[in-house]
C-alpha positions as CSV (number, residue, x, y, z in Angstrom):
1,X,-15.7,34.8,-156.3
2,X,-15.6,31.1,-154.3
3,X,-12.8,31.7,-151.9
4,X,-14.5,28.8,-149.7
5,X,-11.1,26.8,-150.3
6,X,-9.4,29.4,-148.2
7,X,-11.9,28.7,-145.3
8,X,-11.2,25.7,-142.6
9,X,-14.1,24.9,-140.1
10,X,-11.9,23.4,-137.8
11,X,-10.5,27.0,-136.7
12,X,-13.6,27.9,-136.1
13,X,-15.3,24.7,-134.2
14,X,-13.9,26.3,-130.9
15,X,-16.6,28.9,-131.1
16,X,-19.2,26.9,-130.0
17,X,-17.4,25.7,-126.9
18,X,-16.4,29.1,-126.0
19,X,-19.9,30.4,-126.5
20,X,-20.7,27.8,-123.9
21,X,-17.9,29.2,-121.5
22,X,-19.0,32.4,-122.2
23,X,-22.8,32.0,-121.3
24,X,-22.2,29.9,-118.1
25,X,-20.4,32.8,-117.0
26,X,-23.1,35.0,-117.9
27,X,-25.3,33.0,-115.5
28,X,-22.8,33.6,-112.3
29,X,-22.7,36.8,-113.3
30,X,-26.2,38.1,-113.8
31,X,-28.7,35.9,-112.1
32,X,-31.6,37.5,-114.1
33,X,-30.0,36.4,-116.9
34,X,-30.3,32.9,-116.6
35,X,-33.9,31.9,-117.7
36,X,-32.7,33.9,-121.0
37,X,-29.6,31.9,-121.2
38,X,-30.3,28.7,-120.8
39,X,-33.3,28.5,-122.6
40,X,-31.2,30.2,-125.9
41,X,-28.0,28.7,-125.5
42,X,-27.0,26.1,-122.5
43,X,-29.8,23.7,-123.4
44,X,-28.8,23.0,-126.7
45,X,-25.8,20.8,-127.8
46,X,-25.1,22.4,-131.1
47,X,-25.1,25.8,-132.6
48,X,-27.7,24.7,-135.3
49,X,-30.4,23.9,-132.4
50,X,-29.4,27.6,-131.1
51,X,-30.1,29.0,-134.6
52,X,-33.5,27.7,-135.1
53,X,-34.7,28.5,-131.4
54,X,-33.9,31.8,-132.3
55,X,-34.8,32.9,-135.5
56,X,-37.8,30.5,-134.6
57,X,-38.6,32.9,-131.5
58,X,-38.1,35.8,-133.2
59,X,-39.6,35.0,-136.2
60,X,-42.8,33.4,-135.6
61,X,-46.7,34.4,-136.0
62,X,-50.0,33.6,-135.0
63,X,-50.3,31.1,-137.7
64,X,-47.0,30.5,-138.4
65,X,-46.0,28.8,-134.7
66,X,-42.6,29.0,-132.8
67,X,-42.6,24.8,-132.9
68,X,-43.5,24.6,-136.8
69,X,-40.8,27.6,-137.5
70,X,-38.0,25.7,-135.3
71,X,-38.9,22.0,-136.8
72,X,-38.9,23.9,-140.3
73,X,-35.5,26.0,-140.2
74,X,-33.2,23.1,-137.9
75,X,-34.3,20.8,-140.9
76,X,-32.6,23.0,-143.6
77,X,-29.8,22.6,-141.1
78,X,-29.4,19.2,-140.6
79,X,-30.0,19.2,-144.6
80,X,-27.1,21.8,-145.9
81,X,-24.4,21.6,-143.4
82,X,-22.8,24.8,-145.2
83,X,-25.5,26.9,-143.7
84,X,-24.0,25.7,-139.8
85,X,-20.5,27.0,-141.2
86,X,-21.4,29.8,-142.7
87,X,-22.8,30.8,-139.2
88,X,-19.8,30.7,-137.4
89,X,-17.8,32.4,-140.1
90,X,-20.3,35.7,-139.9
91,X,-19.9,34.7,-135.8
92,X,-16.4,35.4,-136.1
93,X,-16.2,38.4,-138.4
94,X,-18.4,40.0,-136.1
95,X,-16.3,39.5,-133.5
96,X,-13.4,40.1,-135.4
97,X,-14.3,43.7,-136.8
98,X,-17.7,45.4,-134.3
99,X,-15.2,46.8,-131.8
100,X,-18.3,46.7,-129.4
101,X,-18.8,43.2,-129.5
102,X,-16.4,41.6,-126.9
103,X,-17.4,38.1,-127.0
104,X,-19.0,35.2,-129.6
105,X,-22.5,35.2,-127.9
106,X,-23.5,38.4,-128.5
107,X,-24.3,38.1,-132.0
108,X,-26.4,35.4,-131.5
109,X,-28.3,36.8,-128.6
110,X,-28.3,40.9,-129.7
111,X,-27.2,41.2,-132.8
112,X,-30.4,41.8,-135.7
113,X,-27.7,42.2,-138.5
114,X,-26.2,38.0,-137.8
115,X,-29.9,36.8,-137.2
116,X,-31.3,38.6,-140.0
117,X,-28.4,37.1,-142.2
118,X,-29.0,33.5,-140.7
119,X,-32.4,34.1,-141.8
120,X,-31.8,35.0,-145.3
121,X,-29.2,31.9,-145.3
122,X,-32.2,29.2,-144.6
123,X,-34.9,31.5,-147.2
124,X,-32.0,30.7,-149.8
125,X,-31.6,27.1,-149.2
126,X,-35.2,27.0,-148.9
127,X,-35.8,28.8,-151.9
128,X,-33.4,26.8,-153.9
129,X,-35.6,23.7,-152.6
130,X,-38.9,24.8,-154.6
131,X,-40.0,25.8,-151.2
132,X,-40.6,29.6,-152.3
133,X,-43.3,30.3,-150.3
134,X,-41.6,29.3,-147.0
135,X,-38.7,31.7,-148.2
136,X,-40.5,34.2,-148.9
137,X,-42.1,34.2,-145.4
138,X,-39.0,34.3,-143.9
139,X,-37.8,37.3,-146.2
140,X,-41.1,39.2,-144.9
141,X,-40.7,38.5,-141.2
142,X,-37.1,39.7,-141.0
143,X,-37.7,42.8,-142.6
144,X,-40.5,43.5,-140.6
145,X,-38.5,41.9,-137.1
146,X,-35.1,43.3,-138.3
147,X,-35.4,45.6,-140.7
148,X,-33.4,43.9,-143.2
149,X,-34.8,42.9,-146.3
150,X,-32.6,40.3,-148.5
151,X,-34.3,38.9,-151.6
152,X,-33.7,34.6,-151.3
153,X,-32.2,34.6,-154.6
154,X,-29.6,36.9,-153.6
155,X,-26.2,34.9,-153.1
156,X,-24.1,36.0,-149.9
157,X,-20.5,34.3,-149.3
158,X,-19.2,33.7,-145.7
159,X,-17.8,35.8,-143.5
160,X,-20.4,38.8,-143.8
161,X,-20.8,41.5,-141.2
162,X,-23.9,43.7,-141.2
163,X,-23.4,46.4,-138.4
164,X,-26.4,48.1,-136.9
165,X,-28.1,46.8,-139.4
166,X,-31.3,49.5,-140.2
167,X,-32.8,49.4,-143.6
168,X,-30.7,47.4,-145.4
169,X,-31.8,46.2,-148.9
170,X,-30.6,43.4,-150.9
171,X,-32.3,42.6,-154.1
172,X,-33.0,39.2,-155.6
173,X,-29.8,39.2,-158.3
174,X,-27.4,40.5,-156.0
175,X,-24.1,39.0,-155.7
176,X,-22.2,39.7,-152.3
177,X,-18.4,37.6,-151.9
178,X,-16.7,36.4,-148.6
179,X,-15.5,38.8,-146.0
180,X,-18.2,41.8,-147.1
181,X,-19.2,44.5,-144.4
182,X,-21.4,46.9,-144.7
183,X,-23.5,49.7,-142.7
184,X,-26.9,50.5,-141.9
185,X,-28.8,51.4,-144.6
186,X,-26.7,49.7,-147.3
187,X,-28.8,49.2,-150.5
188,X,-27.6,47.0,-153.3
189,X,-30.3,47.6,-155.8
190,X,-31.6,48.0,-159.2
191,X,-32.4,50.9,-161.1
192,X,-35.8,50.8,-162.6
193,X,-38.0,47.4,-163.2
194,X,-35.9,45.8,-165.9
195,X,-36.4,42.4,-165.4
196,X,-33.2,39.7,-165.1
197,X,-29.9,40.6,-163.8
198,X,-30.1,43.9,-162.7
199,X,-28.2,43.9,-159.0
200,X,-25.1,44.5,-158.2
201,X,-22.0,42.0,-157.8
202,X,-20.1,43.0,-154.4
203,X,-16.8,41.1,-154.5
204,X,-14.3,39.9,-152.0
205,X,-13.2,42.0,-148.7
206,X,-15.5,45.6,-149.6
207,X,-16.6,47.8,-147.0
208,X,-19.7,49.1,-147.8
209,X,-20.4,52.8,-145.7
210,X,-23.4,53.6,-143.8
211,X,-26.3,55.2,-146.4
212,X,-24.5,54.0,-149.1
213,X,-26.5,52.8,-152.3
214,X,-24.9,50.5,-155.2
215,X,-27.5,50.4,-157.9
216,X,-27.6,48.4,-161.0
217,X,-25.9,45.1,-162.8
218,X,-22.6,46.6,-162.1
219,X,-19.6,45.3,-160.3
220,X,-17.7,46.4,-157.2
221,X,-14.0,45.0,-157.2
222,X,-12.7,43.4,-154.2
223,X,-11.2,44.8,-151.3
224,X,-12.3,48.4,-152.9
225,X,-14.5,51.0,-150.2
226,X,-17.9,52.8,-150.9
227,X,-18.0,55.7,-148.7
228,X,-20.6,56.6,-146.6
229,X,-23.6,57.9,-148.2
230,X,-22.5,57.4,-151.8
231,X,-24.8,56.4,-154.6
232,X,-22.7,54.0,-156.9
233,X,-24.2,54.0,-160.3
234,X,-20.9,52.2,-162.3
235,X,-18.6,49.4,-162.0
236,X,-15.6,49.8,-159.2
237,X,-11.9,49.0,-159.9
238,X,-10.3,46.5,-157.1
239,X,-8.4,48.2,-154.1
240,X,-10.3,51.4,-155.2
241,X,-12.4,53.7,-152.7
242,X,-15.5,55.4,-154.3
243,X,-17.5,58.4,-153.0
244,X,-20.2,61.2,-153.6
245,X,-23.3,61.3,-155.6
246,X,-22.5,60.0,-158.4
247,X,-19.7,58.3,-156.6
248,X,-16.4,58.4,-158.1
249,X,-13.2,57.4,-157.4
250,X,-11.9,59.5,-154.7
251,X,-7.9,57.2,-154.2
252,X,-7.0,53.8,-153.3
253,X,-8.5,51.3,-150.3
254,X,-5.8,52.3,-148.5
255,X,-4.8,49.0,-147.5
256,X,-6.2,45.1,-148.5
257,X,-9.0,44.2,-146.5
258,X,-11.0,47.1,-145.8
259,X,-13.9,45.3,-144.4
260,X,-11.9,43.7,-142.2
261,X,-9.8,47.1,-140.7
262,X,-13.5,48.9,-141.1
263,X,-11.7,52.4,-141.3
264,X,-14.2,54.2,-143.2
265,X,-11.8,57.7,-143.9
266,X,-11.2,58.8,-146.8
């Protein structure tokens, strides 16, 4: 399910500097905006330092402080340099596929579904650090900040957009491939509390509908579609779209990268 070999970061370098462009024009634009601005974006020379000031802002306590949060997640930065690329590939996507998002900054100033998915990104590598405690603080505060609640162990590929955003759950053996969207209130769960592998595997270029639920240690092939509101209960064939409760299969994707074309018909 690695397609990381298809993936250059030099396409996507240029984000950062148009984000710049893009927020300095916010600041002739919308004089109000500026304190907002510059203290989230202009000040900092890499998107990293952005990152942490955010999820650090958003994220932070009464006894877990803004300045410990921010030291704590721009570490994990400057320590797994996959984390800063997978960043600007869910920057992109966004970009690429929400047709209300009309340029890069947005995720990274408005958007709880790319924060909340940054935030799961440093629980993981935290997590994978015997640093389980820190992870699981950060899985705690996002659901409670964005109402998104991804288990640490979970492993999410690049490329993920996470529209909206409400109540989605991810549980700790799920397996989610490169260029995944999905809904609000996508759950990718288990089915009772059998212990092990007991999530489900979301392969390569699905769309995942609003409401939907995909239960169990089953597999969903890639660029298949889960309709909204379907409960998924058994393994999907690739290129396949699935719907209704039990969801069954309803015809073909209809084309080969469904979470990229987001057309959730039927």
């Amino acid at each position: 399910m690695d397609q990381s070999k298809k993936f250059n970061i030099s396409s996507v370098n240029p984000v950062w500097q148009t984000i710049r462009v893009e927020a300095e024009t916010v600041v002739k634009q919308q004089r109000e905006m500026t304190s907002v601005i510059y203290s989230s974006i202009l000040i900092h020379e890499k998107l990293e330092s952005v990152l942490a000031y955010r999820l650090a802002q958003k994220l932070s306590t009464s006894d877990m402080s803004e300045a410990v949060l921010n030291e704590i997640i721009l570490n994990a930065y400057q320590a797994e340099n996959c984390l800063v690329e997978d960043a600007y590939f869910d920057i992109v996507a966004v970009k690429e596929r929400d047709p209300a998002c009309h340029r890069f900054l947005q995720p990274l100033l408005y958007y709880k579904g790319f924060l909340a998915l940054q935030a799961y990104r440093v629980g993981s590598y935290l997590n994978s650090n015997e640093h389980l405690d820190l992870s699981f603080f950060l899985q705690m505060r996002s659901s409670e900040v964005f109402g998104v609640d991804i288990h640490p162990n979970a492993r999410i590929g690049k490329g993920i957009m996470i529209d909206h955003a409400h109540s989605i759950v991810i549980g700790e053996t799920a397996v989610v491939g490169d260029n995944v969207s999905m809904l609000h209130s996508v759950t990718l769960g288990g089915t009772g509390k059998d212990k092990g592998d007991r999530h489900p595997k979301i392969e390569d270029g699905v769309l995942l509908g609003a409401g939907a639920s995909v239960l169990g240690n089953i597999t969903v092939g890639r660029c298949s579609k889960i309709a909204s509101g379907s409960v998924v209960l058994s393994s999907v064939p690739e290129y396949k779209t699935v719907a209704g409760v039990p969801a069954k299969v309803v015809g073909d994707s209809g084309c080969d990268q469904p979470s990229s074309l987001m057309d959730q018909n039927i």
